[in-house]
Each structure stands twice: as C-alpha cells, then as structure tokens.
FILUM-868857 format. One record per residue (C-alpha): x, y, z; residue number from 1. Coordinates in Angstrom, 1 decimal, always signed. Each point is the difference from the previous one (the first is absolute). Layout:
N
<rec <X, Y, Z>, NUM>
...
end
This chain:
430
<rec <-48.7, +92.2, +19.4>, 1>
<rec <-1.0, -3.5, +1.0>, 2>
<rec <-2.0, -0.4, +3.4>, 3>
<rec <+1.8, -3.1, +1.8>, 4>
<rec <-2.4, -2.6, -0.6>, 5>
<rec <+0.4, +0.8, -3.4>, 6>
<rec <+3.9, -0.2, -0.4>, 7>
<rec <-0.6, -2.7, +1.9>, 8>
<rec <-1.9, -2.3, -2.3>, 9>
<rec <+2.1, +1.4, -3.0>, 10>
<rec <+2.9, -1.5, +1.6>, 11>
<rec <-2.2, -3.4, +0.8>, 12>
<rec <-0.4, +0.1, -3.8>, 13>
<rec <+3.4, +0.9, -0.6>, 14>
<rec <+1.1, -3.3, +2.2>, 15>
<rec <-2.3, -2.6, -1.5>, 16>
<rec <+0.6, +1.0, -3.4>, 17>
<rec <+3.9, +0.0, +0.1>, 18>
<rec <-0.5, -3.5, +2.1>, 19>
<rec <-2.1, -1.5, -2.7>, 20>
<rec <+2.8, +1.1, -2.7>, 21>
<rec <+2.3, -1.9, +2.0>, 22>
<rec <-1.7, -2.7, +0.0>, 23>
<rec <-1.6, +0.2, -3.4>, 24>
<rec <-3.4, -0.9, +1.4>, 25>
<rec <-3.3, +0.2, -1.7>, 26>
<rec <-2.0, +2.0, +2.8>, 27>
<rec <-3.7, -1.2, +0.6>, 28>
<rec <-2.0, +2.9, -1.3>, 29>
<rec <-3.8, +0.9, +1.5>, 30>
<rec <-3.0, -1.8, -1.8>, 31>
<rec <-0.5, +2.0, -3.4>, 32>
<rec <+4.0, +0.9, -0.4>, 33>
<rec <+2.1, -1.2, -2.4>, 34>
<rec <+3.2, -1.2, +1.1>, 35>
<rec <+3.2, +1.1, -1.1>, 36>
<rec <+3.9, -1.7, -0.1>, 37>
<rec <+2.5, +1.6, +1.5>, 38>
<rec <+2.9, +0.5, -2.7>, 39>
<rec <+3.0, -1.6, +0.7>, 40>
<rec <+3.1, +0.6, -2.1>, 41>
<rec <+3.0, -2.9, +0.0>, 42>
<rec <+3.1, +0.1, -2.2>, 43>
<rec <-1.3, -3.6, -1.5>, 44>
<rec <-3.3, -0.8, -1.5>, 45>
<rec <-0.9, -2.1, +2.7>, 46>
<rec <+0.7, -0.1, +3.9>, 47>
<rec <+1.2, -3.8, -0.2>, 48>
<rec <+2.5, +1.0, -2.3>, 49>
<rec <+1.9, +2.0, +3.2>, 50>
<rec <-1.2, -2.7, +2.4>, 51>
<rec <+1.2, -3.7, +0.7>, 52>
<rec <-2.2, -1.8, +2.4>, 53>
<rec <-0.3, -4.0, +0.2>, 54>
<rec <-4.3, +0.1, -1.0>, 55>
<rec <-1.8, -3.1, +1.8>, 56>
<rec <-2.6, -0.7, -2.5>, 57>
<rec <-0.9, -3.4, +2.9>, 58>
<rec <+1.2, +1.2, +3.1>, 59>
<rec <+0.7, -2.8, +2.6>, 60>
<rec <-3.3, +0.9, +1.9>, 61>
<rec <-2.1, -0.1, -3.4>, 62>
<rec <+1.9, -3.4, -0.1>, 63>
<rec <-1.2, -1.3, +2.9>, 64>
<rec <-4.1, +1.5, +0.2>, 65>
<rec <-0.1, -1.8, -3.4>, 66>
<rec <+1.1, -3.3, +1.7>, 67>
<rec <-1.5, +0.5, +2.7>, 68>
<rec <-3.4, +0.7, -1.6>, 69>
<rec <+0.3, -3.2, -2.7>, 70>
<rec <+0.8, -2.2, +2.3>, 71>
<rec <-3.4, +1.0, +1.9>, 72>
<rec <-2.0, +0.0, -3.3>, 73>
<rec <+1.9, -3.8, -0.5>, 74>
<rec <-1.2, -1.2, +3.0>, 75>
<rec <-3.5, +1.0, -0.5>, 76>
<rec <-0.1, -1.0, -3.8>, 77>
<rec <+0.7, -3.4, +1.1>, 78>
<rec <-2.2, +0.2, +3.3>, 79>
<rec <+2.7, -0.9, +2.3>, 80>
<rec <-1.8, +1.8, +2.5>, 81>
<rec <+1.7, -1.2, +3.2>, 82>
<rec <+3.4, +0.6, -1.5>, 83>
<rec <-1.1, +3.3, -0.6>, 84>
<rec <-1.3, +1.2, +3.4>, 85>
<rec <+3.5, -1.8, +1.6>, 86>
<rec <+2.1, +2.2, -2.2>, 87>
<rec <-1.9, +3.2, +1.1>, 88>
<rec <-0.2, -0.8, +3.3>, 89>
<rec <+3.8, -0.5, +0.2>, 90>
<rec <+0.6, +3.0, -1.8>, 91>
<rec <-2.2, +2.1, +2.0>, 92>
<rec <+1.4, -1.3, +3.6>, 93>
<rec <+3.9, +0.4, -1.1>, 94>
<rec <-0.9, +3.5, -1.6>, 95>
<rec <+1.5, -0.7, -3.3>, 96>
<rec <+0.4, +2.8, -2.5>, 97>
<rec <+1.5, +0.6, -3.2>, 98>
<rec <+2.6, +3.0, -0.5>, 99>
<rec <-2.6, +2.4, +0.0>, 100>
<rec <-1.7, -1.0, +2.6>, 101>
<rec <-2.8, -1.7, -0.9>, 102>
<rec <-1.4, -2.9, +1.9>, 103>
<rec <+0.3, -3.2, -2.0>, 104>
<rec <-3.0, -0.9, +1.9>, 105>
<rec <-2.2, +2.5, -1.1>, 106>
<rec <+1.6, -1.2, -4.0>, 107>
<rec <-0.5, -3.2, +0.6>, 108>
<rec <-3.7, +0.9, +0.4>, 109>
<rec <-0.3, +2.3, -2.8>, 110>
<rec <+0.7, -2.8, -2.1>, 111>
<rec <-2.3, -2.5, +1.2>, 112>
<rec <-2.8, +2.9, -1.0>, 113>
<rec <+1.8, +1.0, -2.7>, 114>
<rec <-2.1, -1.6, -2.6>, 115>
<rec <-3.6, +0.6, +1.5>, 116>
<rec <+0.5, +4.0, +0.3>, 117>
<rec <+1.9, +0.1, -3.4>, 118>
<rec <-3.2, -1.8, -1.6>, 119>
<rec <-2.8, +2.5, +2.0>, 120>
<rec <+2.0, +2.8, -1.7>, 121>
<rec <-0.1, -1.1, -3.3>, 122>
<rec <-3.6, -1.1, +0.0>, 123>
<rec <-0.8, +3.2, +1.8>, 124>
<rec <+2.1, +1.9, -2.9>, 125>
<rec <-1.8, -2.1, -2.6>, 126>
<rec <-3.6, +1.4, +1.5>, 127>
<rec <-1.6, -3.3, +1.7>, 128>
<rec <-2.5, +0.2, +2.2>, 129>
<rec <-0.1, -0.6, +4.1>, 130>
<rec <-1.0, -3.8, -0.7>, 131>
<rec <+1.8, -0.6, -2.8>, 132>
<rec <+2.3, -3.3, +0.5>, 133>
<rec <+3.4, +1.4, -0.6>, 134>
<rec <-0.5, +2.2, +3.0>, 135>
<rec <-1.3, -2.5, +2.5>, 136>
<rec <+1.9, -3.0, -0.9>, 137>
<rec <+2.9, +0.2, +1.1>, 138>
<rec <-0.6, +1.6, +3.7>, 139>
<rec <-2.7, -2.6, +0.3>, 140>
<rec <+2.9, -2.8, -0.3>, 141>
<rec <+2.2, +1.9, +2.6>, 142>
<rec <-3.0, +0.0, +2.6>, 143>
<rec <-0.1, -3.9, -0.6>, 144>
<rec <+3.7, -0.3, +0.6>, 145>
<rec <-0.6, +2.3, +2.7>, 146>
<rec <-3.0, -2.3, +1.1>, 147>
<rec <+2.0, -3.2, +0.1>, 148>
<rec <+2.9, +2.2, +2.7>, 149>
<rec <-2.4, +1.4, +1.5>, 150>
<rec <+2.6, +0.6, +3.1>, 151>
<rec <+2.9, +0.8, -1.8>, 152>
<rec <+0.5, +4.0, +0.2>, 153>
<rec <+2.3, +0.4, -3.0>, 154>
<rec <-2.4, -1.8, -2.5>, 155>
<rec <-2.6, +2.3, +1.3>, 156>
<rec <+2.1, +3.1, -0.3>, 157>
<rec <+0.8, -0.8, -3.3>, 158>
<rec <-4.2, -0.3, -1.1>, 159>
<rec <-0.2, +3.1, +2.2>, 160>
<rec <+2.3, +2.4, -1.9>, 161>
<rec <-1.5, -2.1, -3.2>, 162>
<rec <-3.3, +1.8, +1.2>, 163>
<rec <+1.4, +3.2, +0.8>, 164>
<rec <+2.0, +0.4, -3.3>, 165>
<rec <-2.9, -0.7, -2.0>, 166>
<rec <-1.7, +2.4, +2.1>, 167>
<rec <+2.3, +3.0, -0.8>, 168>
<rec <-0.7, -1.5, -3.8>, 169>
<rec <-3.7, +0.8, +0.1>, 170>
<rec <+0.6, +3.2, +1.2>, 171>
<rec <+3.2, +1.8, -1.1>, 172>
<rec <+1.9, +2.6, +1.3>, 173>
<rec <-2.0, +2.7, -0.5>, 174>
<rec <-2.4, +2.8, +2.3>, 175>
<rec <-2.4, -2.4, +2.1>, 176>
<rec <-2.5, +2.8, -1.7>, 177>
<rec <+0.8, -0.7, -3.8>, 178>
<rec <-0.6, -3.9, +0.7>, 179>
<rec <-2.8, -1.9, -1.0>, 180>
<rec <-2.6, -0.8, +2.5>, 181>
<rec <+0.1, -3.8, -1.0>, 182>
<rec <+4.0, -0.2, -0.1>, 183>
<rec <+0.2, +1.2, +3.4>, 184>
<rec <-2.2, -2.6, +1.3>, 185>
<rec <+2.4, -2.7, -1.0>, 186>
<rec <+2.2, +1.4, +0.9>, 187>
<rec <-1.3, -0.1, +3.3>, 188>
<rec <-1.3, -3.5, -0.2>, 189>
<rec <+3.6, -1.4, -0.6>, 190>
<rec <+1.5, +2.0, +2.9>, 191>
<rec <-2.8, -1.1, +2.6>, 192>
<rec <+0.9, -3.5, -1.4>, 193>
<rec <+4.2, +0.5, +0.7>, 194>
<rec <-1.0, +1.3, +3.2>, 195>
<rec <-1.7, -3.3, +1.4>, 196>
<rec <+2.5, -2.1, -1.5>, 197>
<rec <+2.2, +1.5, +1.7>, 198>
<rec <-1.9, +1.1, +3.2>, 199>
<rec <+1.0, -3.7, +2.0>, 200>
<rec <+3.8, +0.9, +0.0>, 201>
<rec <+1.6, +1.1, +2.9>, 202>
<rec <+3.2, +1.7, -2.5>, 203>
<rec <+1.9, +1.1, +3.1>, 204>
<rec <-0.1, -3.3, +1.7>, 205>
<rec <+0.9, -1.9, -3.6>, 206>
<rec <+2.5, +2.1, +0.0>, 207>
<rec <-0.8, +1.4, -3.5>, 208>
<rec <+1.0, +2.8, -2.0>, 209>
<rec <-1.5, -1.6, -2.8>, 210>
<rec <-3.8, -0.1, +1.6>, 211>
<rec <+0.5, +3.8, +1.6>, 212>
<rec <+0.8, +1.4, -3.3>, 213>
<rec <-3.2, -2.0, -2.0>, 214>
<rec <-1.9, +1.2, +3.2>, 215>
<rec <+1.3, +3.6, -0.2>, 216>
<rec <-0.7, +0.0, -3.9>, 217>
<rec <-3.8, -0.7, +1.2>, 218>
<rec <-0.1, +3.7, +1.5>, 219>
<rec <-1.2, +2.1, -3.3>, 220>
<rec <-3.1, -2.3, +0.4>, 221>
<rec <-0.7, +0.9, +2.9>, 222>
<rec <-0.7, +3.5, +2.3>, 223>
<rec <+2.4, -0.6, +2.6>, 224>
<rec <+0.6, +3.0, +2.7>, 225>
<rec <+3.6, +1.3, -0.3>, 226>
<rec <+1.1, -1.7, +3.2>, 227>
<rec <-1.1, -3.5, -1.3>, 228>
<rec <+2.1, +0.4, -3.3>, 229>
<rec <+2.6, +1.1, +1.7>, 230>
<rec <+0.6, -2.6, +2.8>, 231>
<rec <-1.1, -2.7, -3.2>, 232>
<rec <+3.5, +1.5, -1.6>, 233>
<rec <+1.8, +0.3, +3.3>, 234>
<rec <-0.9, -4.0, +0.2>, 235>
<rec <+1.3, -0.7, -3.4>, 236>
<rec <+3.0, +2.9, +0.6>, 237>
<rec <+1.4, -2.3, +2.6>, 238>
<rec <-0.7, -3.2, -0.9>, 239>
<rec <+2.3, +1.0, -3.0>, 240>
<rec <+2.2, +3.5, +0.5>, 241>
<rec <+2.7, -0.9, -2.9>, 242>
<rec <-3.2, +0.8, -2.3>, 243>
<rec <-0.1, +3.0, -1.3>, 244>
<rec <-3.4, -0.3, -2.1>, 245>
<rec <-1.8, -0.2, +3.1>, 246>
<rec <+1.2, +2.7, +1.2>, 247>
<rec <-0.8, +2.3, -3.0>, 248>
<rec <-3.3, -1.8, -0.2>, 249>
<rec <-0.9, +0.9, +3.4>, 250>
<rec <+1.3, +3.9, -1.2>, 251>
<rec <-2.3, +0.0, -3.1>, 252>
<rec <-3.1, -0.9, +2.5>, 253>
<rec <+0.5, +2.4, +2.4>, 254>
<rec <-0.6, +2.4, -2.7>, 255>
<rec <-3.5, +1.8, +0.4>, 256>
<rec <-1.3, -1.6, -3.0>, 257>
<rec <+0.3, -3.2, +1.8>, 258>
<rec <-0.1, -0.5, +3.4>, 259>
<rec <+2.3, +2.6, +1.8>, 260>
<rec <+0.4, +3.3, +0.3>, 261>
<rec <+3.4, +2.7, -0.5>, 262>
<rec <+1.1, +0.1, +3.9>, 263>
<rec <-1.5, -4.2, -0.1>, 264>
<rec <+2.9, -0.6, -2.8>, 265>
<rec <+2.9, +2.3, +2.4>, 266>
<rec <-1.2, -2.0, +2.8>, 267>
<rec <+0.1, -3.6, -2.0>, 268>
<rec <+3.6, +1.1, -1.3>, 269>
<rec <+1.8, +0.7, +3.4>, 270>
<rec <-1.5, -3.0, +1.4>, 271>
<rec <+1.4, -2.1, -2.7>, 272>
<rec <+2.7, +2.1, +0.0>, 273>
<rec <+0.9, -1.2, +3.8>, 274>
<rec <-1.2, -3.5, +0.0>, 275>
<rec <+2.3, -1.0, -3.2>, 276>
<rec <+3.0, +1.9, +0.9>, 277>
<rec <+2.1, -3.1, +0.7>, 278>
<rec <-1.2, -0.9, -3.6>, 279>
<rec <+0.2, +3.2, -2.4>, 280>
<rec <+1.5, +2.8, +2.4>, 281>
<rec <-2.2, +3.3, -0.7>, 282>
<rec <-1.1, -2.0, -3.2>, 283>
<rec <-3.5, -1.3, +1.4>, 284>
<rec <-1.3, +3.7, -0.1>, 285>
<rec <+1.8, +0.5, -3.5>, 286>
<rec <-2.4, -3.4, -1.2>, 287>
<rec <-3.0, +1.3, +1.8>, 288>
<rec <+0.0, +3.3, -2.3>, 289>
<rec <+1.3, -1.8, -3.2>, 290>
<rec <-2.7, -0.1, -1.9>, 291>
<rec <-2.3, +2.5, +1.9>, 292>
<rec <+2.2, +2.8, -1.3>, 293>
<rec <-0.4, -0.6, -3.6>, 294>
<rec <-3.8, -0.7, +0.6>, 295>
<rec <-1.3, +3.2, +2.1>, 296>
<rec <+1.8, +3.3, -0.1>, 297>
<rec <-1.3, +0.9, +2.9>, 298>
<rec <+2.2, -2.7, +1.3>, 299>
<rec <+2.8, +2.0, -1.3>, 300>
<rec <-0.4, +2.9, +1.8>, 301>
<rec <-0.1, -1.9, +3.1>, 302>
<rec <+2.3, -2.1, +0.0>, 303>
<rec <+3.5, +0.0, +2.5>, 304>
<rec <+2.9, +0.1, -3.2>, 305>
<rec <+3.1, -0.3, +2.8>, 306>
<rec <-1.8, -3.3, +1.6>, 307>
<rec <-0.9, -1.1, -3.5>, 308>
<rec <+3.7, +0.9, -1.2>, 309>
<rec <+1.2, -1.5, +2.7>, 310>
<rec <-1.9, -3.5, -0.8>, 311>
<rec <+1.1, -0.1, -4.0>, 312>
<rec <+3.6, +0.3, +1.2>, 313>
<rec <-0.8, -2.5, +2.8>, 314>
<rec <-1.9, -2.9, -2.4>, 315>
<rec <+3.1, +0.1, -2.6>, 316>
<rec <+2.2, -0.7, +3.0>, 317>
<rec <-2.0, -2.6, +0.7>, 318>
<rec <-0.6, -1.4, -3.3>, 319>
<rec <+2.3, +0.9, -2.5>, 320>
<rec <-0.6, -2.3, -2.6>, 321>
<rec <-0.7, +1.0, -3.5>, 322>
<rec <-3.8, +0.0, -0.1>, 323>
<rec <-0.5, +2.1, +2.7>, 324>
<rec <+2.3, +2.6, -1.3>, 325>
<rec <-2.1, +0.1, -3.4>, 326>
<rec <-3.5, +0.0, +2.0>, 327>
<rec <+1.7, +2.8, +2.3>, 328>
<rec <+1.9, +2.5, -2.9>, 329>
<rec <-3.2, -1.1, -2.5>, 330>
<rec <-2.1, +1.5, +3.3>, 331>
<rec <+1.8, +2.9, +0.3>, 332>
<rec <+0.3, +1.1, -3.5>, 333>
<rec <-3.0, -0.9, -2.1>, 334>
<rec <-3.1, -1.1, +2.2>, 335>
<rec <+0.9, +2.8, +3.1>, 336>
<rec <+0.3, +2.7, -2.7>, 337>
<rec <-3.2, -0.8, -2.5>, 338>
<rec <-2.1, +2.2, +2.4>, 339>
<rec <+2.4, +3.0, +0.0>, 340>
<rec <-1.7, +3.2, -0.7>, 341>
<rec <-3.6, -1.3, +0.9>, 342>
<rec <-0.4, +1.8, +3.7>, 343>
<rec <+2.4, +2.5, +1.7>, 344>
<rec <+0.4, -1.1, +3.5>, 345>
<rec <+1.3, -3.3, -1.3>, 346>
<rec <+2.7, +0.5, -2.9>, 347>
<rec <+2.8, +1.2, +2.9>, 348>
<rec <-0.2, -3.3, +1.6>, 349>
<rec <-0.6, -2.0, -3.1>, 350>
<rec <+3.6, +1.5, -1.5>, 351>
<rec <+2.0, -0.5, +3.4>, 352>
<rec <-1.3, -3.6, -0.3>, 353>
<rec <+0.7, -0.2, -3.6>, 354>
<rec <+3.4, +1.1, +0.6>, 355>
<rec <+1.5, -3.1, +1.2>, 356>
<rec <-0.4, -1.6, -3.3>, 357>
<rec <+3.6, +1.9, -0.6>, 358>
<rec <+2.1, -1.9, +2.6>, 359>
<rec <-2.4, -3.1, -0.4>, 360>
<rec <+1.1, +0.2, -3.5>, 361>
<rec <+3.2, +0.5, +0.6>, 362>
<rec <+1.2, -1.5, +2.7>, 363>
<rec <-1.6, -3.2, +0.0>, 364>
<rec <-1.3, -0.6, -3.8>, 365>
<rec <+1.6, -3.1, -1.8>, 366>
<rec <-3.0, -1.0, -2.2>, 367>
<rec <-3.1, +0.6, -1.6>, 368>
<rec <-3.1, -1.8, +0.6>, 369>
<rec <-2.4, +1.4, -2.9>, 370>
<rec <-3.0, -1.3, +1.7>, 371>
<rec <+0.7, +1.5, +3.1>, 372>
<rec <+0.5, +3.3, -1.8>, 373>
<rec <-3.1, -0.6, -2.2>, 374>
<rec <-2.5, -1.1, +3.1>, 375>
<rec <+1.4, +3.2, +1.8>, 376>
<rec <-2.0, +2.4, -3.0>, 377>
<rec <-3.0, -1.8, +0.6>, 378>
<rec <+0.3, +1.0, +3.7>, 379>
<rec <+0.6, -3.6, +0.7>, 380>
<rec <-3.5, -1.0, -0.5>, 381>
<rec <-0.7, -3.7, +0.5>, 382>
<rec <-3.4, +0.3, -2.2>, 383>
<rec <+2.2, +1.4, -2.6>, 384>
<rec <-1.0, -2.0, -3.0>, 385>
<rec <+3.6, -1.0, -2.4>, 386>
<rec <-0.9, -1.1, -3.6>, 387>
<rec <+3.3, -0.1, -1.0>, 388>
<rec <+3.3, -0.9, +2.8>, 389>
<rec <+2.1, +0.5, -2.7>, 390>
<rec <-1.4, +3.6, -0.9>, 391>
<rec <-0.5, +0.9, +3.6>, 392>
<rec <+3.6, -0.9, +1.1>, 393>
<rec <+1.5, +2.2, -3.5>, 394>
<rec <-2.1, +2.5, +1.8>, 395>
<rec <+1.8, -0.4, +3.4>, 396>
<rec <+3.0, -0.2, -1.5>, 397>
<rec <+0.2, +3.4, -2.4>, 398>
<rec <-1.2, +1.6, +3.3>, 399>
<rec <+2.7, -1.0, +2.1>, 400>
<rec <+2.6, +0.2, -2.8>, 401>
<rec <-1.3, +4.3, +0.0>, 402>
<rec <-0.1, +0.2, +3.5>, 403>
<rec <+3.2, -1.1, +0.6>, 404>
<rec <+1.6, +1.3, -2.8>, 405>
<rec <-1.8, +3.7, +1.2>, 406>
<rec <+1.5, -0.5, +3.2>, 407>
<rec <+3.2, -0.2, -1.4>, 408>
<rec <-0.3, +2.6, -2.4>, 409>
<rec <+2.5, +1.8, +1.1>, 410>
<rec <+3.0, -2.7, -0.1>, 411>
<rec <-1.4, -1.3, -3.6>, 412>
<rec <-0.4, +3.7, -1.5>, 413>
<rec <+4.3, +0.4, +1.4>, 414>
<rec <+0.1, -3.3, -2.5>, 415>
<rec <+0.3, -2.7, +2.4>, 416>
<rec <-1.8, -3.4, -0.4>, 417>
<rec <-1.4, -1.6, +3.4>, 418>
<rec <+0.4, -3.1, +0.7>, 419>
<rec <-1.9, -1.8, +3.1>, 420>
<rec <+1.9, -2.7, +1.8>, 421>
<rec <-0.1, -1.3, +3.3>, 422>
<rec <+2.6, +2.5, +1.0>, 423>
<rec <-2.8, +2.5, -0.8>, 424>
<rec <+0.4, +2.4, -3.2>, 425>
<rec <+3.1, +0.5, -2.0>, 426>
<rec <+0.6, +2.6, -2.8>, 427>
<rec <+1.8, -0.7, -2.8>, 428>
<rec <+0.9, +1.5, -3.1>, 429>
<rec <-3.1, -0.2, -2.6>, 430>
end
C-alpha cells in the first residue's frame, strides 16, 4: 500500500498530467530531458477547422506602438528636436496610452533612439570592436543634441535609455558569471552615464512617469537596498497606477535575484495591492506577481491564489478590451503552465491559476492576437530576440488555435463548430 505522501504525489501527477492534456501543452522538461507533446485527437485534421475566430494579424495596439514609434524616429531623422521633446512631454503629462497600455511617451522615445541601438546591434553582431565607428557614432550625436538642451529632461531621457539599451547590448541576458569581464564594464560605463543624465531631474515634481520609469530602468546597474528599489517603484507606481508594466517590473525586482526577497515581493504586492485599488480592484497584487511567477518557482509556492484570483477577475472588469483578454488567457495557458512539473510545492498553485484560462476563454474571448499568444511562450521576455514577425506570430497563432480548440474538445468531438463572437462562443453544426 502507498504511504500518504506517496498517494499524494501520484495524484499531484495524476492532476498536472490530465491538466496539460487539456490544454495540450508542451511541459518544460528539466535540463537534459527531452520533451514530449501531448497527443491530442480532433475529428478534423486541424483545430481551426472546428474553430472560427476573427485572427488580428495588426491588432489596434500594434497599430498604434508602430505610429507612435515612427513618428518619434521621424522627428529625430529630420532633427526636429524641440518638436520632439514637446510631443513627449505632452504625452507624458496627459498619460496617453495606446490600447494596450503603453505610454505613447515612452514610444515616442523609442523611436527617436531607434536607429542608434538598432545600429550598436548590428555592428556588435557583425564583431566590431569597442571603438569601432558604427558603435560610437551615433550615441555621440545624441549627447550633442543632448548638449544643445541641456535642460530639457525628455531629450535627456531619451540619450539616457539610448545609453542603457546599448548597455543591456554589450552585455546580454545571460548569468552576470558567464559574461565577459570587458562586456560588463560597458556595460557599466553606459549606465553610470544614464544615471547623471538623469540625476538633475526632480521626476516627481515634473510630474513624470516618463523620467521615473528611465530612472527605475537604471536599477540593474546599480546595488540598491531593497527599500530603495522599492520606494523608486512606489514613486513611479503612483505617479502612473493605470500601468501595469510598472507594476510587474517592480514584481520581477523584488525577486532574490534582484533586489528583493520572497516575503519583500508579498509585502510590495499588498502594498500595491491597497494603494491602486481605486485603479485595478485586487489587480495591483495580481501585476506585482505576473511575471515573478513564471520566473521563480519558489514564487509559486508562495504565492496567495484567492488574492491573485481575485485580481485577474478584478483587472478584466476593469479593462475588458481585447488585448488584455489575450495577454491574460495567453498568461494563464501557455507562459503560467511551461514550468509545470519542475518543483512540487508549486504545480497546485500554478494549475488553480491556470484554470481561469477556461472562463477567460470562454467568456470573454472574441479574437486572437497571435503575438500576444506567441510573446506569452517566450515567457513574455522583452530581450526576446524575433527574426521573423511573420514566423513568430504563425507560432502564436497555431498555439492558440490548440489551446482553444483543446478547451473545447469536448463540444468539437460531439461535432459542433465554435464560433467566437462578441456574444461569447456559439456552436454550430460542423
């Protein structure tokens, strides 16, 4: 007979692998496995075929970033300067955002930088050396824009994150011990130099969201206590509670890789939690956890699922717009569940998490954003480097298509075809 510990984890397994059926999900196996699909068996070759969902190849919020970010490349092409740093500022002050929620201010300035960090990646990619032209020029000619306003903070925001991008290009995204010596000094040298250009801005009494975030983005430079970082993000958190990202930003370095610790990352939840409620409901500690959870399974095991539960139900109330219901059911169902298997202690709350991609699905699903679907199996990794959009988003897409047509597996194997409208999903004869 089986000792209870032992019946136990065989009905833990028993769980996670009927759950990853449903679902039809490739589970992350440990280093050295091999891993395998889960078989799937629909009365059609192809899940589509018992599906119908409008797909948004160009979503309106890819619509706008893309605008958003030409028109600051544009401006900056041309050297209209002035014209640019008026458009950021207004953006910034009135808290403009696209669908998705992201700032047009911070767009605007991606753009304007656009060319210099695309042109330090290819001539790093290419193998150029430190003082080779292609990798200087161009940052040099934003510190003598920079030089000529030398008061305006957006100009100097936008040369700043310039300095940290280029930054994170010398050194990666990998272990801080697998990192050349030499790459980590540049690194180093750019951040030092974002820091004083932005060190005589006051962000809170400019009122900026745009200057907190570039100052916030400064942190993996530096060896902040946990305290600092945390009232840096409480700052930014305020100055700008409809954004999400800064809320899962400040989640991610509350980790103990960063700058935080577990009971650091409770703490920084509930706090957020309480000081956005007007905002997001419970959602603030939902954002806080977002993308700690996929990152740390310790994280996992810790972590309140009723609160966080709670908060998912309480951000699609509060935003239930198409985008977010892709980032939210893509969350759920693909990034949440890549880690199932890997530690004990944290599959039960991974699954009751996951488990909401069924009634996100279902009863709030009217299109598919392949993007969405495709950033979520890369655990939504900003560094993620796309050589192909149009490969990346068929990728999104066939994993939603499976997902959703897994979910309803049961209604499609009776010979129904579902069909997504804004009524929510309606079966029909195949």
């Amino acid at each position: 007979m089986l000792n209870p510990s032992q019946q136990a984890r065989d009905t833990l397994s028993q769980m996670i692998n009927s759950f990853g059926d449903r679902f039809s999900l490739l589970k992350k196996a440990p280093p050295a496995a091999v891993a395998v699909p889960v078989e799937t068996t629909f009365p059609t070759s192809h899940p589509e075929d018992s599906l119908s969902i409008p797909v948004m190849e160009h979503s309106a919020d890819d619509v706008a970033c893309r605008a958003a970010q030409t028109q600051g490349q544009f401006l900056a092409r041309q050297e209209r300067w002035d014209e640019l740093s008026a458009k950021i500022k207004t953006a910034d002050l009135a808290r403009d955002k696209t669908l998705g929620g992201m700032p047009i201010a911070e767009l605007l300035a991606f753009g304007a930088r656009a060319d210099v960090i695309n042109a330090v990646e290819h001539a790093l990619s290419e193998g150029h050396k430190a003082d080779a032209r292609p990798l200087i020029d161009g940052i040099m000619a934003l510190e003598a824009v920079r030089q000529s306003h030398r008061n305006d903070p957006y100009l100097a925001a936008v040369v700043a994150l310039a300095h940290i991008d280029i930054g994170w290009t010398w050194r990666g995204t990998g272990w801080e011990t697998i990192v050349p010596a030499a790459n980590r000094r540049r690194c180093a040298a750019h951040f030092d130099r974002a820091s004083a250009l932005l060190a005589p801005f006051d962000t809170s009494k400019l009122d900026s969201p745009m200057l907190a975030a570039a100052k916030c983005a400064l942190l993996p430079g530096r060896r902040d206590d946990t305290l600092c970082v945390a009232n840096d993000y409480e700052t930014l958190i305020d100055l700008d509670p409809q954004n999400n990202r800064h809320m899962r930003a400040l989640g991610n370095h509350m980790l103990p890789r960063w700058f935080g610790s577990y009971p650091a990352l409770e703490l920084e939840a509930r706090r957020t939690a309480s000081r956005t409620e007007s905002t997001w409901g419970a959602g603030g500690y939902t954002w806080v956890y977002f993308d700690a959870l996929i990152h740390d399974e310790q994280v996992c095991a810790q972590v309140d699922v009723d609160f966080f539960l709670d908060g998912l139900r309480d951000i699609v109330a509060t935003r239930p717009n198409q985008e977010m219901i892709n980032l939210l059911a893509s969350y759920c169902s693909v990034a949440l569940t890549a880690g199932l298997g890997l530690s004990e202690p944290s599959d039960m709350p991974r699954m009751q998490i996951a488990k909401a991609a069924d009634w996100l699905i279902r009863d709030h699903l009217q299109e598919l954003h392949p993007m969405v679907w495709a950033h979520a199996a890369d655990g939504f990794d900003n560094n993620a480097r796309i050589t192909s959009p149009s490969r990346f988003a068929a990728r999104g897409r066939a994993d939603a298509l499976q997902i959703i047509a897994d979910l309803f597996r049961d209604e499609i194997n009776r010979g129904h075809k579902v069909t997504f409208t804004t009524e929510g999903p309606q079966l029909g004869p195949t």
